[in-house]
N, C-alpha and C positions, 0 to 999 in steps of 0.2 A: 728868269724864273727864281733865281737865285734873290735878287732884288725885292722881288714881291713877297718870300720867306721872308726876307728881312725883317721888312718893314712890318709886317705881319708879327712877325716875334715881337721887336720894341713897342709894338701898340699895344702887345697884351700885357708886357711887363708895366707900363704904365700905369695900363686899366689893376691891376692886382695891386699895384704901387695903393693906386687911390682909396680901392677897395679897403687895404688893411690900414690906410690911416683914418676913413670913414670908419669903422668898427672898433678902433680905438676911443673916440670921440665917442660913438655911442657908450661905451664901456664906461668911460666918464663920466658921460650926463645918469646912466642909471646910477655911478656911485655914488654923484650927489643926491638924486631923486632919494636915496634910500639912505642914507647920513641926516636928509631932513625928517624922516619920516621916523628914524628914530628918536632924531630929538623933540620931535616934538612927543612923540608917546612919553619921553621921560620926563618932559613937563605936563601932562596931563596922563598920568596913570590910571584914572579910575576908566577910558574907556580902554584898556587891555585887558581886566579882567570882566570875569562875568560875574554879572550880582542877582542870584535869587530873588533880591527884593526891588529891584528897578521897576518904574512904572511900567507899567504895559497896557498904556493908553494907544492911542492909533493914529497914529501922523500922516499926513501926506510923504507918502514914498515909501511908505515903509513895506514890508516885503510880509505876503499874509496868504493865509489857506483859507479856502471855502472849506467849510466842515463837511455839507452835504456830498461832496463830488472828489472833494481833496487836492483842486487843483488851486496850483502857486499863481501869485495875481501882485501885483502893485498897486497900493491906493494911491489911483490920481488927483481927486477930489474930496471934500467932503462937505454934503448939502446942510447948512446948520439948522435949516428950517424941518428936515426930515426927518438926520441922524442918522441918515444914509452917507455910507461910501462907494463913490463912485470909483470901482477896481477895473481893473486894465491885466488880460493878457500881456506875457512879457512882451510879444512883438507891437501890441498897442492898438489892433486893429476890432478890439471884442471890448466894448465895455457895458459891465454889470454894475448896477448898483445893492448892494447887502446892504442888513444889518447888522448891527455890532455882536448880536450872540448869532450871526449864521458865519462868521470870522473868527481867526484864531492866528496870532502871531506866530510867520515863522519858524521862532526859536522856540516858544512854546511847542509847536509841533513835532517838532523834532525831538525835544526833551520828552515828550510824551510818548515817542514809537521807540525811545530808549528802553524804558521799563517794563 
């Protein structure tokens, strides 16, 4: 009985062994993930702030409100023969297609339930 303690104890000292050198390794790789991320912002600054006057054209992916309902959608498409956007539920299973004034970006939206 004694025996099977044992071995019981070294196998777990092992597994914890592995455990905290795997978590250091993760620790690492987010330190680099995050040393690139800031250099690269510090070569390209203009997307860390926000600019009043930036276009506010409508891209594929971009992140948009229906005006009529208020709900948040994704443009997955857009039809260039229509001038529709073909938007998408976050989960991707519902797609509508709008027009460009029944849409509103976003950060415009946002900015607007500020004031």
């Amino acid at each position: 009985m004694v025996e099977l303690s044992m071995i019981v104890s070294v196998l777990m000292v092992i597994i914890s062994v592995i455990i905290i050198v795997k978590f250091f390794q993760i620790a690492a790789d987010v330190r680099v993930i995050k040393n690139s991320l800031t250099a690269e912002e510090k070569e390209n600054p203009s997307n860390s702030t926000v600019d009043d006057t930036k276009d506010t054209s409508f891209k594929v992916g971009s992140h948009i409100v229906e005006k009529k309902t208020e709900k948040q959608m994704r443009i997955m498409s857009i039809d260039e023969k229509s001038g529709k956007f073909a938007c998408s539920n976050n989960n991707g299973f519902t797609t509508i297609h709008l027009k460009e004034d029944e849409i509103e970006l976003f950060e415009t939206y946002v900015k607007n339930l500020k004031k």
